[in-house]
N, C-alpha and C positions, 0 to 999 in steps of 0.2 A: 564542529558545531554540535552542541548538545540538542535533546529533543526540543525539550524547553526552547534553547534559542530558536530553533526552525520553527516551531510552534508558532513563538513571537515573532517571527521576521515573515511568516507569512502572514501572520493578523495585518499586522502595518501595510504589508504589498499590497493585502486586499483592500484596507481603509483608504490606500495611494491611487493606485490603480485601478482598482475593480468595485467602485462606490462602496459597496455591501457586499457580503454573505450573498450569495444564491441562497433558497430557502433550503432546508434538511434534505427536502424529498427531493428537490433537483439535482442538489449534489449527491443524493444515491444514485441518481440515475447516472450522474456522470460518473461516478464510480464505476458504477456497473459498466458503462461504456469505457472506460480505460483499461481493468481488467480481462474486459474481452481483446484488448490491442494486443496487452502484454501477451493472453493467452494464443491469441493468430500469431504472433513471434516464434513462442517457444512451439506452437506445432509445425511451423516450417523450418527451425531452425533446429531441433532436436527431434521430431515427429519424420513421419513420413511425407507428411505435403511438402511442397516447392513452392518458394516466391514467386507470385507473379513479376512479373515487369516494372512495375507500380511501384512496387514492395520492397524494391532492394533496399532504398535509402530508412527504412524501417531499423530506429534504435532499441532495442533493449531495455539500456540503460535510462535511457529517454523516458519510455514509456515509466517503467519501473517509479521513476520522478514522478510521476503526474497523478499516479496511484497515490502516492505519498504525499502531495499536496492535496490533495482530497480530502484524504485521512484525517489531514492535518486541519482543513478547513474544517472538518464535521462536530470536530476534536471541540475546536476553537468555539465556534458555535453551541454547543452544548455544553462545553463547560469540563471537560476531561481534558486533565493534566498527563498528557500519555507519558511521562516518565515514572510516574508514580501506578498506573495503570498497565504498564506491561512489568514491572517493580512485582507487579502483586501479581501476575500473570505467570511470569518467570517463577513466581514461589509455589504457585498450586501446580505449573505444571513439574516442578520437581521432586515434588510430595507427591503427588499424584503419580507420576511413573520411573520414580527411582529404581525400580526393579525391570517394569516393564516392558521397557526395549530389548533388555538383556537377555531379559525369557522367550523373545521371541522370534521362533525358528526361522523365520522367512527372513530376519537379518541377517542371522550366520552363515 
């Protein structure tokens, strides 16, 4: 599946199933609140914390999704084509630090 299609296959899930669009600022908020899931994962799961009990059944990859339907919602709603938007992303940041990683001692 390209961006594009997931782009479109979420518009339609949302026009099917989910009447409308949440407004922008709701779906930041639930952004906001997904990245905090992903981020409770990776600090029990590579960090020092411990699952709770709760917690085990806790996906990653799961979560990771729900980020990306967000993204993908906010996308849609505003009107950014993210294929073409990380297209152009991908070109500044490679202009931008073609050199830079290279020179930098903390990765050697």
């Amino acid at each position: 599946m390209t961006i594009q299609e997931a782009q479109n296959q979420i518009d339609q899930w949302v026009k099917t199933y989910g009447v409308r669009y949440f407004s922008e600022l709701t779906n930041m908020a639930i952004l906001t609140e997904e990245v905090g899931e992903v981020a409770r994962i990776i600090a029990r799961q590579y960090g020092e914390q411990s699952f709770k009990a709760s917690e085990k059944d806790k996906n990653l990859a799961d979560e990771l999704a729900d980020v990306l339907f967000v993204i993908m919602c906010l996308a849609n709603q505003t009107g950014i084509n993210l294929t073409e938007a990380l297209q152009k992303n991908l070109a500044k940041k490679t202009q931008r630090d073609a050199e830079r990683h290279f020179n930098n001692e903390k990765l050697k």
